[in-house]
Every structure is written in C-alpha cells, then in structure tokens.
C-alpha positions as CSV (number, residue, x, y, z in Angstrom):
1,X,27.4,-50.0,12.1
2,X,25.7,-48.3,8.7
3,X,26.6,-44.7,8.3
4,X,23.8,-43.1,6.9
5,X,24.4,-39.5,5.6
6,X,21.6,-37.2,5.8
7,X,20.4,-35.0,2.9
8,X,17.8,-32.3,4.6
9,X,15.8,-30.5,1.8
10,X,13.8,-26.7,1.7
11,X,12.7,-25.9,-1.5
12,X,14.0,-28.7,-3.4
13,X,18.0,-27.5,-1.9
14,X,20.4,-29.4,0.3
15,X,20.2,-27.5,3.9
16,X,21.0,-27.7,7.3
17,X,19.3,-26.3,10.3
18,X,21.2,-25.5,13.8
19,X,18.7,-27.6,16.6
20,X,15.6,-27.6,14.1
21,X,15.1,-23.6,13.8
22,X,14.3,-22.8,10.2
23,X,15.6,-19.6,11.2
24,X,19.3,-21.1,11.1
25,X,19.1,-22.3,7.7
26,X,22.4,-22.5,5.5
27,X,22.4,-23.6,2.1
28,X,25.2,-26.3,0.9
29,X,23.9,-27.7,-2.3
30,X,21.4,-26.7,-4.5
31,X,21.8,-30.1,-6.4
32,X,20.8,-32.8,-3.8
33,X,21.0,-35.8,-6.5
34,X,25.2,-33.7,-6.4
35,X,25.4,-35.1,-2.8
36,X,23.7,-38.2,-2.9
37,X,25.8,-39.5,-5.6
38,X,29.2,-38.5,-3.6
39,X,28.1,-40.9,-1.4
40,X,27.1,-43.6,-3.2
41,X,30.7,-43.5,-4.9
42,X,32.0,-43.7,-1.3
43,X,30.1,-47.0,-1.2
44,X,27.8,-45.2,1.1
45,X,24.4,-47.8,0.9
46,X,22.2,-45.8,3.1
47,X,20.7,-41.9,2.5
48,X,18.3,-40.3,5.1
49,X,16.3,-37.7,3.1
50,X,14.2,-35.3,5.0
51,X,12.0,-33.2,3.4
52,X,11.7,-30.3,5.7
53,X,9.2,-28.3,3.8
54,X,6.8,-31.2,4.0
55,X,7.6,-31.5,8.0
56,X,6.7,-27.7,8.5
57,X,3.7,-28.1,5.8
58,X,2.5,-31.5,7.3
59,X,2.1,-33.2,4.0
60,X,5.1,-34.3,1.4
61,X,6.1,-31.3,-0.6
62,X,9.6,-32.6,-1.9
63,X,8.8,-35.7,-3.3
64,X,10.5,-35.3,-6.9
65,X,13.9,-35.2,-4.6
66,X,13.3,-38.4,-3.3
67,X,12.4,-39.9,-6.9
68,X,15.3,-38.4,-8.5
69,X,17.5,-39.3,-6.0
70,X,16.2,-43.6,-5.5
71,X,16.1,-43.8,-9.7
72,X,19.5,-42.5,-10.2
73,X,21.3,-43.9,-7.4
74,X,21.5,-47.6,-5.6
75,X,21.0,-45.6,-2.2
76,X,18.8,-47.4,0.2
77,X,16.4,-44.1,1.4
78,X,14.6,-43.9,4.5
79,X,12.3,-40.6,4.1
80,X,10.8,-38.5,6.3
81,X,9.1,-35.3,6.7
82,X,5.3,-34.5,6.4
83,X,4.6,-38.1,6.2
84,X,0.6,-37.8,7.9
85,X,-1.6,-39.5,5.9
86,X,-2.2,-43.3,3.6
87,X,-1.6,-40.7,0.7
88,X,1.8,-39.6,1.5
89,X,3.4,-42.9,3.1
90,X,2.1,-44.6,-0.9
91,X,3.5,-41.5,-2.4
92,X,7.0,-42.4,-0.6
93,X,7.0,-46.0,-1.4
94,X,5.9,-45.4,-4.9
95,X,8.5,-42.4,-5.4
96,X,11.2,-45.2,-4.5
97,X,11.7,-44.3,-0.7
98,X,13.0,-48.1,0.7
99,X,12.1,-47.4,4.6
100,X,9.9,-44.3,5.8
101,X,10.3,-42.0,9.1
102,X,7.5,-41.9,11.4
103,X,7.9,-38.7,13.5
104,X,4.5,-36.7,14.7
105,X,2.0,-38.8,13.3
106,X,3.4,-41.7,15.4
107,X,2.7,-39.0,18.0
108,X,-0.5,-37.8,17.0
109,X,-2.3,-41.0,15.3
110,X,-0.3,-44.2,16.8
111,X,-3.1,-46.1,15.2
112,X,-2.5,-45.0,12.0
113,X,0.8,-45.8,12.5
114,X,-0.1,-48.8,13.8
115,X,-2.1,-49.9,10.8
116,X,1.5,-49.3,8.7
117,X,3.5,-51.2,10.6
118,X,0.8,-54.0,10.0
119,X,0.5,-53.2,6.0
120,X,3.8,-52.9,5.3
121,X,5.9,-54.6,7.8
122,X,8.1,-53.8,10.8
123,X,11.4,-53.1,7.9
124,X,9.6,-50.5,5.8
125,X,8.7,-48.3,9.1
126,X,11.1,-46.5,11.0
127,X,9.9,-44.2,14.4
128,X,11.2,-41.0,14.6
129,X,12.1,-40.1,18.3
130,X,13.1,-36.5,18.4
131,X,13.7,-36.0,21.9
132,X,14.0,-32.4,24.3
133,X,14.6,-32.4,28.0
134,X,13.6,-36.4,28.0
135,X,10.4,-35.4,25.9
136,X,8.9,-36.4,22.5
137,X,9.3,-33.3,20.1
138,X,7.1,-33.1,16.8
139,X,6.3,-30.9,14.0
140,X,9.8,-30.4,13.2
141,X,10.7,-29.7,16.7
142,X,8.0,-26.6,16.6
143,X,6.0,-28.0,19.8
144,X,6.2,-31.0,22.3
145,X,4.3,-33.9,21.9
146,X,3.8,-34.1,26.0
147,X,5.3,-38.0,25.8
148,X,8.0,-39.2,27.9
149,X,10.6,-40.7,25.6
150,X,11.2,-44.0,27.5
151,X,7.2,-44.6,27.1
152,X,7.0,-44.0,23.7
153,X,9.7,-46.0,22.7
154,X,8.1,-49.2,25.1
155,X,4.8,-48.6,23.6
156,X,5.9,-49.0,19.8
157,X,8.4,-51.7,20.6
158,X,5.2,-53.5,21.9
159,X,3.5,-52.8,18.8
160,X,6.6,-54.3,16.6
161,X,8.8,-51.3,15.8
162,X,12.4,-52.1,15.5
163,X,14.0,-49.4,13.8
164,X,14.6,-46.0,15.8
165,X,15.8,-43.3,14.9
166,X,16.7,-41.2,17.9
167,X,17.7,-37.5,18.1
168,X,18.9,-35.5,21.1
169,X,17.3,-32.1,20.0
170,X,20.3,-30.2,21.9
171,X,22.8,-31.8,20.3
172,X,21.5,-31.6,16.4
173,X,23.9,-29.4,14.2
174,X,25.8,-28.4,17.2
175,X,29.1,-30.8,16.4
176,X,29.6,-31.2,20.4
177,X,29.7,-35.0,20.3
178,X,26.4,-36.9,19.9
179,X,24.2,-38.3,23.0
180,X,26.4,-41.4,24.0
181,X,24.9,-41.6,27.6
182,X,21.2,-41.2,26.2
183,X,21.8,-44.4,23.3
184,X,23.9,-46.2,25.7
185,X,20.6,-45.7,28.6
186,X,18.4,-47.2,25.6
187,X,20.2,-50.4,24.4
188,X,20.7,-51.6,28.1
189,X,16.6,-50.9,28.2
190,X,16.2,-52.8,24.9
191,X,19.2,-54.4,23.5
192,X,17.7,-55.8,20.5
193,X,16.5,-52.1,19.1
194,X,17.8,-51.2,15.9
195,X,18.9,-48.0,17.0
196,X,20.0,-45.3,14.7
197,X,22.1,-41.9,16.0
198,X,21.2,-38.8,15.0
199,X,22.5,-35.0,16.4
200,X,25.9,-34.0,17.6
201,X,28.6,-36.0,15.7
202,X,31.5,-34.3,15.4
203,X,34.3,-36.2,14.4
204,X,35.4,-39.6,13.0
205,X,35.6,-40.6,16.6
206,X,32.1,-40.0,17.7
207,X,31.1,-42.7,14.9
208,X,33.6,-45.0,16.4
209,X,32.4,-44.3,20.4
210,X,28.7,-45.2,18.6
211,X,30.4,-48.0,17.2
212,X,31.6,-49.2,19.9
213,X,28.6,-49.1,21.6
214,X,26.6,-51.4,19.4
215,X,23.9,-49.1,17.4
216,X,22.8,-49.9,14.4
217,X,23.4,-46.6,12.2
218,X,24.4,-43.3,12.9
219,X,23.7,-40.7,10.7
220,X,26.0,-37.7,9.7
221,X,25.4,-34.2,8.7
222,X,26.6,-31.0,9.0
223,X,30.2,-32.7,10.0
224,X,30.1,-33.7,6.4
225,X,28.9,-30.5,4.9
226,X,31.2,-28.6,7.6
227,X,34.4,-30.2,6.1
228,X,34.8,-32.1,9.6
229,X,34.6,-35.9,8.9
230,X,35.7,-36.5,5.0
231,X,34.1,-39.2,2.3
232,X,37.5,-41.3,3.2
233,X,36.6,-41.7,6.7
234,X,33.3,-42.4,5.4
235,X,34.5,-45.1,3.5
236,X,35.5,-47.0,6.7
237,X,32.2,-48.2,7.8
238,X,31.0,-49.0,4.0
C-alpha cells in the first residue's frame, strides 16, 4: 500500500481543516516545500497537495506551491483543488503535478471530465469522492452534489476511472480511525479499484487495518502534523 501524505495549502501555508470547515483552520507550516522534503527523505514517493484556496475560489490559486514543490523534490503529486476548467488541469500538468484530483467538476461537468480521462489517460486522472451520509460532497464540502456515492463511483468506473480517492467527510481530521467498513463495502463492489483512503487515520495501525484490506494508498494528515504516527513508521510502507 503507498502512503501518501497530504500537504493542504491556504494562502500559500501548510493547514489542516477539522471535517472541511475553513473555520477550523490551524496552521503547521508556513514552508510547504519544509514538509514535502521531510518526506521525500523518509523515501515517501507520493504527495497529495491540495490547494484549498483554489477549491473555495473554484479555479487554481496555489499553483507556485505545486511547482516549487515537483521541481525541488522527486515526489510524485496528485493535485487537487479548484481544478474546473482545460485552463487549470494544463496549468497542473505544466506546473509539474504527475496525477490531478477530480472532485466537483466530475460532479458538475462529467463530460468535461470525461473528455480528460480521454486526453490524458485513465493514470493522469484521479476522482475525488468526498462522501457525507452516503452522498457526493463538493465545493470543498460547502454543499452536496445530490449523488449517491455507489452511483457515482459505477458511472466513472464505466467511463475508465481507476484511481479513487475516497473520503468519509465525518471522519476527516477527526483521528477516530478511518472508514474501514465503507472501503472494505467498495473493493467487494469493485475489486480492481485503485482505491485510496482518506479521513480518520489515527495511528500506525489504521494504515496497517487499510493494509490489510487491500487499498491502494492511504493518505495521512493531521496524525502526522498532530505528532501521532512519526516519519519512522512512515518509513515502513516506503
């Protein structure tokens, strides 16, 4: 399983939000290239950067973090946040970004999104799958997209989506344990999903409980920033 640490970003700072409220903001890095680095000298491969202002804004906004970060690092970064239009998924790519998060405008414009998947292939394009009360969550988490979760997920798999990254909206920045029965539910629905946890770890032994049950990724946040799960039990999945 790839452990993929997540760098959130409001005004150009490393953040965390409590279940996607800008209101519960705390600051742990003003230098996110700082963090990214600590990882890749964990022999951490994978960074997923959010740019938060751009997912509030709805267009990119925090794009000179995600160059500075992909030409100063060997990170692989999957970005996300404000990604809408043809403008902003080039202006990812071209900033370095290796895969890119498709959140509300997979919501909003599946045939855009469509169109990507087509132009630059099923590994460059991850959907986003922010899920509240078995719903589809957008605009980061502001409003519901009015989509049940298990029909969006059947609709892009049909379309050729293989990455997902999935996050139990409850559980984000919480550290009660991530969604187990909610992944586990997906992969016996469609066991070939690369499926990537996101909300609620805790401990070193909620990565190995996702482990165990065969996802692709899981990514890690505020444990990390919180002191809970350190670079050396990182280091066990790199």
């Amino acid at each position: 399983m790839k452990i993929i640490p997540a760098i959130d970003i409001i005004e150009g700072k490393c953040v965390r939000l409590t279940q996607g409220d800008y209101t519960q903001k705390k600051t742990y890095n003003e230098n996110p290239l700082e963090v990214a680095k600590q990882f890749e000298g964990a022999g951490i491969t994978h960074l997923h950067l959010v740019d938060l202002d751009g997912a509030k804004g709805g267009q990119i906004i925090n794009h000179i973090v995600l160059e500075t970060i992909t030409q100063n690092t060997t990170l692989k970064v999957d970005f996300g946040g404000g990604i809408k239009s043809d403008n902003d998924i080039e202006l990812a790519f071209s900033c370095g970004a290796n895969q890119i998060t498709a959140g509300s405008i997979a919501v909003k414009n599946s045939e855009k999104v469509t169109g990507w998947i087509k132009k630059y292939g099923t590994e460059k394009i991850i959907l986003g799958a922010d899920v509240k009360d078995g719903t589809i969550a957008i605009n980061g988490w502001q409003e519901s997209g009015n989509i049940n979760l298990y029909t969006y997920l059947e609709d892009y798999i049909a379309k050729g989506i293989e990455y997902v990254i999935c996050t139990d909206i409850a559980k984000d920045g919480m550290l009660q344990g991530p969604a187990l029965l909610l992944y586990s539910d997906i992969l016996k629905k469609h066991p070939t999903l690369k499926l990537i946890a996101s909300g609620g770890v805790a401990e070193f032994e909620d990565l190995l409980k996702l482990e165990d049950m065969g996802l692709y990724g899981a990514i890690v946040g505020k444990a990390f920033y919180e002191g809970r799960i350190s670079l050396d039990e990182l280091k066990h999945f790199a």
